[in-house]
Every structure is written in structure tokens, then in C-alpha cells.
N, C-alpha and C positions, 0 to 999 in steps of 0.2 A: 333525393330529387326534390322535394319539399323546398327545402332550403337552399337550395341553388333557384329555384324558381322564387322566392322569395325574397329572394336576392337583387334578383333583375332589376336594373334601373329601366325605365322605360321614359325617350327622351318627349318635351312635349308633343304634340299636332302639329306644330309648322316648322318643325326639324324632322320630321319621319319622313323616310323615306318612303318609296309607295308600298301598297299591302304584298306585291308580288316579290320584293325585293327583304322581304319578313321572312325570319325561318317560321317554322307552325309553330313551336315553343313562342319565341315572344309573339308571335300575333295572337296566339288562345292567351298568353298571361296577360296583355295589352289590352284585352278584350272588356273584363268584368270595368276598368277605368275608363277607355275611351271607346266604347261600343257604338256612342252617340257621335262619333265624332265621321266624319265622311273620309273617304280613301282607306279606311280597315275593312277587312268582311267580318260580317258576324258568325263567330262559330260557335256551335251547340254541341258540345262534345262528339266522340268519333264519330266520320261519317262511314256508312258501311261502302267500301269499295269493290271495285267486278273480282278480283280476288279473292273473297270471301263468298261472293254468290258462286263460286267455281270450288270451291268446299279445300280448298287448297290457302291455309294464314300464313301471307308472306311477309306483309308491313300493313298498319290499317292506314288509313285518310284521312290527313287533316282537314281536307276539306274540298269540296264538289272540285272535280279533274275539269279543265275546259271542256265546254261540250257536252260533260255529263250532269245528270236531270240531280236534284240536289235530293235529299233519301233522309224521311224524318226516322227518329230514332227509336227505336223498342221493336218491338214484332218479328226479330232473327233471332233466332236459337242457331249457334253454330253448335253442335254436338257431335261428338265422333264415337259415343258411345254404342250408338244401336250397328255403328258399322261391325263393331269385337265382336259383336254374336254371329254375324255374318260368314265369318272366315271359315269357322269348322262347321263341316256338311251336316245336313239335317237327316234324320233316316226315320222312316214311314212303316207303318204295316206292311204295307207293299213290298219296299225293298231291305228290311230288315234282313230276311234268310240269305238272303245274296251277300252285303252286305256285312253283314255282322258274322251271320253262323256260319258261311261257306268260305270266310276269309282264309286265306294261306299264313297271314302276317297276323300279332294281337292285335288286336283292336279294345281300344279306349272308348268308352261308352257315359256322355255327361246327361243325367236322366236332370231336365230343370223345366223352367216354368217362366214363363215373361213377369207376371207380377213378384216373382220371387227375389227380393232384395240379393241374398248371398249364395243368391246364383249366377248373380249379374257380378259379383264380387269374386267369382272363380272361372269367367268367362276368359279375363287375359291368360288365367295359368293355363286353359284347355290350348290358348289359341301358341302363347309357349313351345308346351310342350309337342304340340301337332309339327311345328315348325324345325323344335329340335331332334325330335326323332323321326322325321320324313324317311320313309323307304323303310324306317325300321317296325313302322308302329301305326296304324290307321285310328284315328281320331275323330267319332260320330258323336251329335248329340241327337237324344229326344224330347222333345217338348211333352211332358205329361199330360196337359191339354187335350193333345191331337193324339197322341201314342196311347190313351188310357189302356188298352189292351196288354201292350209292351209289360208296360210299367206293374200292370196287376199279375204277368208272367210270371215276373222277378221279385215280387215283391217291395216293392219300391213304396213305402210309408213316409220317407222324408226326402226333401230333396232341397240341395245338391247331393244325387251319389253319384258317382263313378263307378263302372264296373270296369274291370279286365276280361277278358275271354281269350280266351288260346285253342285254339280247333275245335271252335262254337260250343265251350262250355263255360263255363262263370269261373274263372279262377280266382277276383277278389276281388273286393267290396268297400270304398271308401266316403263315408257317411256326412256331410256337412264341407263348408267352405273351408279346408285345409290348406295350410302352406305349401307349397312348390315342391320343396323337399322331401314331403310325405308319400306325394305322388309319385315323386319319381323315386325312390325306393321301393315303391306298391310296382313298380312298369319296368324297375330293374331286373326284379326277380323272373319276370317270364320273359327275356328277351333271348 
């Protein structure tokens, strides 16, 4: 892309057409040479468009939409990371016995922690495998934080672990951020 943009001839000031009749490629490449020149707009790399404040990235903006207020640049984080933790239900003191021990179906149990790196690294596999074995397999997490109770029950010294349960007893135990495959060989066995 470099090099196609590098490429561009860009014709003088009094043969350009107007700014509106410019694709956004040459007006931003036209830009750094004739920024000074009237009938271009000046543009300051992407601007952030109402599709991105709607958390939804369809195409960014080259540049302020008619009508719309112009948006200086820095200060958006678009991140879809904190949504992955989101998906699989959280479970409490409270609802734990319900929940977990009184279940009919196994239940996947991911014991982690917000500050914990490579629990944030085995959060798609929970959210996965929740998805692939729906109706077969109930998929909770605990935050060791809030659950410190839970977690000093079972023993929980390192986290990420996974526990299994099968008619609210611990069937098995899987220790640190492991691959896909591991788990679902650990969630084969008791289905």
C-alpha cells in the first residue's frame, strides 16, 4: 500500500478538482504537499466516526461527515476484550450450591482473577467451549477476589484452574492457561 501511495501523481492547485470530488486516499496523500493550499481539507489521520462510538467497526472516516462536529484524535480505546469475560456467568457465595452443586448437567468451573494475565489468555477458550457444548455442559466462572471462600474450599493456590464437577463433586482439575484440546479431553470424559 506504501508504494501505490507513493506512486500517486498528485496534479497541480489550479487543475484539481474540488476537495469533495477527491477519494480520501489522494486527499490524505495530497495533503503533507498542498495542505497550504485552499480548496483541500486538512486531515489529521483517522477521524473517529458514530460507528465506532456504537462499539460496532464497520469502515473508519476520513474525515468530519457534513454536519458532524470534527473529533480530535487520542482519547478512544475501542477494546472488545473486557466484553470475552462477560459471556460466561459469574457465580457467588450465594449461588454457588444452586448453581454448581445442585446441577443435573457438568458444570465447568474457571477459578481467575481480573489482574491475572493468563487468565485473561483462557477466557475465549471458557467462552468456546460454553458455546460448543450448550445443553451439554454449564460453564461458570469465579473471580477469586470476590469468591475467596469458594476458592480456599477447593483448594485453589494457582489460578487459572478449571474444575469439572459431575453431581456436585470435583471430578477434575486443570491447572494454568492450557490449550483447547486439553480441556476438552478433561469435559469429554464426564459427558
Amino acid at each position: 500500500m506504501a508504494t501505490v501511495l507513493d506512486s500517486l501523481v498528485v496534479p497541480r492547485s489550479s487543475a484539481l478538482p474540488s476537495s469533495a470530488a477527491l477519494s480520501p486516499i489522494a486527499a490524505a496523500s495530497s495533503v503533507s504537499s498542498l495542505s497550504g493550499r485552499s480548496g483541500l481539507r486538512h486531515y489529521r489521520g483517522l477521524k473517529v466516526g458514530s460507528a465506532l462510538r456504537t462499539r460496532s467497526i464497520e469502515s473508519p472516516s476520513y474525515g468530519p461527515a457534513a454536519g458532524e462536529a470534527r473529533h480530535r484524535r487520542g482519547g478512544l480505546v475501542v477494546c472488545e476484550a473486557q466484553d470475552i469475560a462477560v459471556e460466561v456467568p459469574a457465580v457467588t457465595d450465594a449461588t454457588w450450591q444452586s448453581l454448581v452443586l445442585e446441577s443435573d448437567s457438568p458444570v465447568l468451573v474457571e477459578f481467575w482473577a481480573p489482574w491475572c494475565g493468563p487468565c485473561r489468555m483462557i477466557h475465549p477458550i471458557i467462552n468456546e467451549l460454553a458455546k460448543q457444548y450448550a445443553g451439554k455442559l454449564k460453564c461458570y466462572k469465579v473471580n477469586t477476589d470476590e469468591g475467596a471462600a469458594i476458592a480456599t474450599q477447593y483448594g485453589i493456590r494457582s489460578i487459572p484452574t478449571v474444575i469439572i464437577f459431575k453431581g456436585g463433586e470435583k471430578k477434575d482439575a486443570v491447572i494454568g492457561a492450557v490449550p483447547k484440546s486439553t480441556l476438552t479431553t478433561s469435559i469429554e470424559k464426564f459427558l
